[in-house]
C-alpha positions as CSV (number, residue, x, y, z in Angstrom):
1,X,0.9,3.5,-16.5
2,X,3.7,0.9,-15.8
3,X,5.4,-1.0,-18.3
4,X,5.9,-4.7,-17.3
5,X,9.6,-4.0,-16.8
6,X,8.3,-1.2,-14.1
7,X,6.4,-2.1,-11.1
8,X,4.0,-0.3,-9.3
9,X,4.8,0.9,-5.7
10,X,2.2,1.6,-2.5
11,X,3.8,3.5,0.6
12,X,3.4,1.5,3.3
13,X,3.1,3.2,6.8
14,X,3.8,2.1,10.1
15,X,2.9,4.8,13.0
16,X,4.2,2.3,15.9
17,X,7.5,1.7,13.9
18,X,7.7,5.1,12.8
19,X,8.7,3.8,9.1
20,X,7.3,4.2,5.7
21,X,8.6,2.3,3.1
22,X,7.5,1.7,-0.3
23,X,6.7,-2.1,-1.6
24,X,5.7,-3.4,-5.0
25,X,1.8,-3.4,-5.6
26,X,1.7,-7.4,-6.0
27,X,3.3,-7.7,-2.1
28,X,1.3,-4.9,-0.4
29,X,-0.8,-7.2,1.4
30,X,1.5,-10.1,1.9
31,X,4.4,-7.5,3.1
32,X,1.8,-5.4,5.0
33,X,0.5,-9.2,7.1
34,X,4.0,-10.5,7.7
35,X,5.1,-6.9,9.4
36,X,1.9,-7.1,11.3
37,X,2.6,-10.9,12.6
38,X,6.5,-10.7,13.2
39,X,6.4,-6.9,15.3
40,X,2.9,-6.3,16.1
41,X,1.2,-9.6,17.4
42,X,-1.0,-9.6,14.3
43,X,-2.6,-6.3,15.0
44,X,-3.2,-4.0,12.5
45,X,-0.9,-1.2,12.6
46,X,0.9,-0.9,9.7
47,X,-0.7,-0.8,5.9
48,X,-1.1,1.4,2.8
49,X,-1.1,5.2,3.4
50,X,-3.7,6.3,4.6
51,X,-3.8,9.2,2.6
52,X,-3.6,7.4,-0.6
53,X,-6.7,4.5,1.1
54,X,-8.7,7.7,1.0
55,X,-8.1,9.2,-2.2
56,X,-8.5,5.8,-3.6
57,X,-11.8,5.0,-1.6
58,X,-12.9,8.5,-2.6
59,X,-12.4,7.6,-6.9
60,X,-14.3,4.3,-6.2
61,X,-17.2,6.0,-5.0
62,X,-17.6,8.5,-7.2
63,X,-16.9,5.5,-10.4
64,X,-19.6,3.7,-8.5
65,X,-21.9,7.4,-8.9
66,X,-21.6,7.5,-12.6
67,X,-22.4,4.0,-12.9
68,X,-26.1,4.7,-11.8
């Protein structure tokens, strides 16, 4: 895990920009809205990886399996 001097970092994607670009975990969502607003209308096209939304989504679910 991260020290408090390090700080965790979430690739960001943007298929319409063709960029990825890696922000701090506190200004994900922030970072990810403001992109969306300034080049996209306020659609949602860019946010976290996809790859690592599903491997998260996929260690939620099975926490929420032992929990029962």
């Amino acid at each position: 895990m991260a020290s408090d001097e390090e700080s965790l970092s979430v690739p960001v994607v943007c298929p319409t920009c063709e960029t990825t670009t890696r922000v701090d975990l506190s200004a994900v969502a922030e970072t990810v809205e403001r992109h969306n607003e300034r080049l996209h209308d306020g659609e949602d096209v860019a946010g976290v990886d996809p790859e690592l939304r599903e491997r998260i989504a996929d260690l939620a679910a099975e926490d929420l399996q032992h929990l029962d």
